[in-house]
C-alpha positions in Angstrom: 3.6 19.5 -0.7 -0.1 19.1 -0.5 -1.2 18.3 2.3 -4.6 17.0 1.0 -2.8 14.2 -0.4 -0.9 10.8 0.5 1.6 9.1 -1.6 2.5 5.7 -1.0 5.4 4.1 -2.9 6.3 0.9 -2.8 9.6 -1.1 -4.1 9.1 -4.8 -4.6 10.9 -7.3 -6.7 10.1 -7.3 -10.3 9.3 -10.9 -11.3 5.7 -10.6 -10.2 3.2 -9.4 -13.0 0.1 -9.7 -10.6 -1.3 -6.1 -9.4 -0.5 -4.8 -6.3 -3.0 -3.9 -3.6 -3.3 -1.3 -1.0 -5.5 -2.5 2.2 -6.2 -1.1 5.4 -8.5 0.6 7.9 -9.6 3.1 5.0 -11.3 0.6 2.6 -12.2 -2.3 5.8 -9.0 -4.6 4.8 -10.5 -5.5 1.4 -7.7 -7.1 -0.1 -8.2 -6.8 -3.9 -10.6 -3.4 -3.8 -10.2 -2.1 -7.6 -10.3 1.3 -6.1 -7.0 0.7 -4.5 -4.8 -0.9 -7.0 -1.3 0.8 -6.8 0.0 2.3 -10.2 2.9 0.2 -11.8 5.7 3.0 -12.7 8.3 -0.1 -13.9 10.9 -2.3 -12.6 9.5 -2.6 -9.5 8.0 -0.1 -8.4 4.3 1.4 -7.8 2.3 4.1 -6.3 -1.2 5.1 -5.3 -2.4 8.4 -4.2 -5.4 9.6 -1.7 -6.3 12.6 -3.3 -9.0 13.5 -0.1 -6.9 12.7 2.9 -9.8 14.4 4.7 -12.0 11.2 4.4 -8.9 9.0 5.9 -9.0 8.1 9.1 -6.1 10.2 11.5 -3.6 7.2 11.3 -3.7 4.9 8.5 -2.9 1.3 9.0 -2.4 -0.3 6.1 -0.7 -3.3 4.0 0.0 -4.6 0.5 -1.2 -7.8 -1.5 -1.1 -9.0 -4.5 -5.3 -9.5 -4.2 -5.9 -11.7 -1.7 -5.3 -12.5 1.9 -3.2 -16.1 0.5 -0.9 -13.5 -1.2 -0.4 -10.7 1.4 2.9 -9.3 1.6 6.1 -11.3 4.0 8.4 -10.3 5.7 12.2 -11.2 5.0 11.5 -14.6 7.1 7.8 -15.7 5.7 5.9 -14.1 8.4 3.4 -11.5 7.8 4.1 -8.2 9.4 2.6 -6.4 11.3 0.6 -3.2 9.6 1.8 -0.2 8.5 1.2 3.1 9.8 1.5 6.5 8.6 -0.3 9.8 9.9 -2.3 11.3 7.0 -0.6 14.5 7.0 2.5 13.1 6.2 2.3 13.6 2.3 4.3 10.3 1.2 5.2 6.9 2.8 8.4 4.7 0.7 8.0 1.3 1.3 9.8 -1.6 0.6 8.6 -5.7 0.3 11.0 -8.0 -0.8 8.4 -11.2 -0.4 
């Protein structure tokens, strides 16, 4: 794999037609920054790609909304979780939000 890039994917419920979000400590937690706006594959499921993991800070902390801080994503009891984290070396993250 390529280890100038990052794949996130991300498996969600598919009864939601708003677009999904990436946020974090790469783009200062703006929550509906156009230049992060995962890719719909269908059914469910997105990704996004960093193509320069160079510019990316060492560990990325990160989340997902659906563009907005009132629509950030839940955990399985309401709450919002705590971020993610992945190094940026690791070439892909699978993630999963059910809410």
């Amino acid at each position: 794999m390529d280890s100038s890039r990052l794949f996130i994917n991300l498996q969600t419920p598919d009864y939601d037609d708003r677009p999904v979000f990436l946020t974090g400590n790469f783009n200062n937690w703006k929550p509906d920054d156009p230049d992060f706006k995962l890719h719909k594959n269908g059914n469910g499921t997105f990704h996004y790609e960093f193509t320069e993991t160079e510019l990316l800070p060492e560990t990325i902390e990160y989340k997902f909304t659906r563009g907005g801080w009132d629509h950030v994503e839940l955990d399985e009891f309401g709450n919002e979780p705590v971020n993610r984290s992945i190094s940026r070396y690791s070439g892909h993250a699978d993630d999963k939000v059910l809410y």
